[in-house]
C-alpha positions as CSV (number, residue, x, y, z in Angstrom):
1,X,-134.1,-0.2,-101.3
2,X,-130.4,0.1,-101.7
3,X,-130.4,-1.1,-105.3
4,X,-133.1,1.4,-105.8
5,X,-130.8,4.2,-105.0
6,X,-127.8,2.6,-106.7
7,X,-129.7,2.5,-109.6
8,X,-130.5,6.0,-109.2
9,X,-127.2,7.3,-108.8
10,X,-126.1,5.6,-111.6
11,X,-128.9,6.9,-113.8
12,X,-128.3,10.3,-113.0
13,X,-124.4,9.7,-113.4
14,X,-125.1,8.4,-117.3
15,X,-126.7,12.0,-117.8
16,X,-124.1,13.9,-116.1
17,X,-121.9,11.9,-118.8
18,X,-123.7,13.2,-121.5
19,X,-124.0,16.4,-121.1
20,X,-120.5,16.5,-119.6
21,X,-119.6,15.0,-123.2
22,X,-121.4,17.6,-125.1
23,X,-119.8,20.5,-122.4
24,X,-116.3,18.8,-123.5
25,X,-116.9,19.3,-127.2
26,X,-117.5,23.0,-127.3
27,X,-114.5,23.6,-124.4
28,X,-111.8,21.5,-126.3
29,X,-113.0,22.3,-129.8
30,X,-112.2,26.3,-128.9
31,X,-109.2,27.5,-127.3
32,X,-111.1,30.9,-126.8
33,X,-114.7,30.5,-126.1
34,X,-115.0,34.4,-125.6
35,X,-114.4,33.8,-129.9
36,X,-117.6,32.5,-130.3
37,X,-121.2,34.1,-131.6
38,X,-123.6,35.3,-129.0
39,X,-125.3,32.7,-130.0
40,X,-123.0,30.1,-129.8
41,X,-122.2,31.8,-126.1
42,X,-125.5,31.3,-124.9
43,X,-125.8,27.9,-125.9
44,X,-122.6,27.2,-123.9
45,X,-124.1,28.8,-121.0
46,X,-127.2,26.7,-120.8
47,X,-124.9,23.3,-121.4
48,X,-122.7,24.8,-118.3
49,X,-126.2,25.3,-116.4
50,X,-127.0,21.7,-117.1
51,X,-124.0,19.9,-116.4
52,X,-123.7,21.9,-113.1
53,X,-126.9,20.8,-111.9
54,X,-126.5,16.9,-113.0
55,X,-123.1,17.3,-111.1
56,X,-124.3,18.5,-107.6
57,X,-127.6,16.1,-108.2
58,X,-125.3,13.0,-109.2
59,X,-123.1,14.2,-106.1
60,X,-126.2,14.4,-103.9
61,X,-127.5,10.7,-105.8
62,X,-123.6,9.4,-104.7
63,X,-123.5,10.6,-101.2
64,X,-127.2,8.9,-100.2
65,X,-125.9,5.4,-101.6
66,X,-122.9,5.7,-99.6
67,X,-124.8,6.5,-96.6
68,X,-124.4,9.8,-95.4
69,X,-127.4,11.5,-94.2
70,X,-128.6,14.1,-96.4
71,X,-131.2,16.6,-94.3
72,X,-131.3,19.6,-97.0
73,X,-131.6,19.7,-100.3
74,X,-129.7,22.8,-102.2
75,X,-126.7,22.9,-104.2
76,X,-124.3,24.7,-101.5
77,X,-125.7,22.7,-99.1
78,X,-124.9,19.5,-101.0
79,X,-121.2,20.7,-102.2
80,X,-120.5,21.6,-98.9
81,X,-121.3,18.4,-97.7
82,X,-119.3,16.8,-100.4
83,X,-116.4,19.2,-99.5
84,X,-116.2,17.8,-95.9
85,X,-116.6,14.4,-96.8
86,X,-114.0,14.4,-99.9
87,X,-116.4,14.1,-102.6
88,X,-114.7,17.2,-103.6
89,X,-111.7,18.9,-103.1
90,X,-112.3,23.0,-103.5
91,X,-115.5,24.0,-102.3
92,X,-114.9,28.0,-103.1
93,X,-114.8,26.8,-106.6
94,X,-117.7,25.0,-106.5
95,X,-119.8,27.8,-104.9
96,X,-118.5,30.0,-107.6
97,X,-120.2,28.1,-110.1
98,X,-123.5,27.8,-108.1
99,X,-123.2,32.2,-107.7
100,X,-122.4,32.1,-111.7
101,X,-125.3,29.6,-112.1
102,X,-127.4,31.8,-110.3
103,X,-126.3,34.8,-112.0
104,X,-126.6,33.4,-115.3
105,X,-130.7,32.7,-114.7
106,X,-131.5,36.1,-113.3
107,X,-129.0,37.9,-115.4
108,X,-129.2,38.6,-119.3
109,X,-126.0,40.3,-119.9
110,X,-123.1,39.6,-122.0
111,X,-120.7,40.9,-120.0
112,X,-121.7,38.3,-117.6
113,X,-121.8,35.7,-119.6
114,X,-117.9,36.5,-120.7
115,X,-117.2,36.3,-117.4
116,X,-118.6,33.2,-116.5
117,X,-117.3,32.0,-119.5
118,X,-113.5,32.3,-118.8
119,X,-114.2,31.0,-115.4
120,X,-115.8,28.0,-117.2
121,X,-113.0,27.4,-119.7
122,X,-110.1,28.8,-117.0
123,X,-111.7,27.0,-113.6
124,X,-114.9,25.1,-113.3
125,X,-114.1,22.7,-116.9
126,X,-111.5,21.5,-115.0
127,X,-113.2,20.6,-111.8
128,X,-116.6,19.4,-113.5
129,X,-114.3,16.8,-115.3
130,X,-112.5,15.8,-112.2
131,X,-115.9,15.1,-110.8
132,X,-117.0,13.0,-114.1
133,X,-113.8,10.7,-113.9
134,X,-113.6,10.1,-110.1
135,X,-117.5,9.2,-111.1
136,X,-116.8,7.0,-113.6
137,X,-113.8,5.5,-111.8
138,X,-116.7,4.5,-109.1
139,X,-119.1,3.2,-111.4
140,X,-116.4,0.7,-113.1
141,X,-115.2,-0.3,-110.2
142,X,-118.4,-1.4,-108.6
């Protein structure tokens, strides 16, 4: 059973990698990402949507294999579990992206989506790829 989950944590960390990877490209390739077409803005925002729920899943994956007892399944639940056991190391951050995540799937505005945005390119980039390397440190190491 163990392998089973080892295997699934791993799995799910190979597609946090990719879509991390194609979240890097549009972050790095723009030192303004408020610069870019609506278009090119919403396409940003659904890559942000996905690599924030392959983060919190891989985190939730990571955290079972490890052996802590996981008795609820939802993203703050999960992130403030992974808070208090050192997965990660600034949970208001975190929950800011799951309240801009939510906004971004109930709210169609573009002032919104500036917003979250900045916060990607200013804040959460930075502690998504945090998350990706202390991932792949793990997986190379074991």
């Amino acid at each position: 059973m163990s392998e089973n989950k080892d295997i699934r944590w791993k799995q799910r960390f190979q597609n946090y990698s990719k879509a991390f990877a194609l979240l890097r490209i549009v972050i790095e390739e723009n030192e303004d990402i408020l610069t870019l077409s609506d278009l090119e803005k919403e396409g940003l925002i659904r890559r942000f949507k996905f690599t924030f729920e392959l983060a919190w899943r891989t985190l939730k994956d990571k955290m079972q294999e490890d052996g802590i007892m996981i008795d609820k399944i939802s993203p703050k639940f999960i992130l403030k579990l992974a808070y208090n056991s050192k997965y990660i190391n600034n949970i208001k951050v975190w929950i800011a992206m799951v309240n801009d995540r939510n906004l971004m799937s109930h709210t169609y505005n573009f002032d919104n989506f500036n917003k979250v945005l900045k916060a990607l390119q200013d804040t959460y980039y930075f502690h998504l790829e945090e998350l990706y390397i202390d991932f792949m440190t793990q997986d190379l190491n074991e």
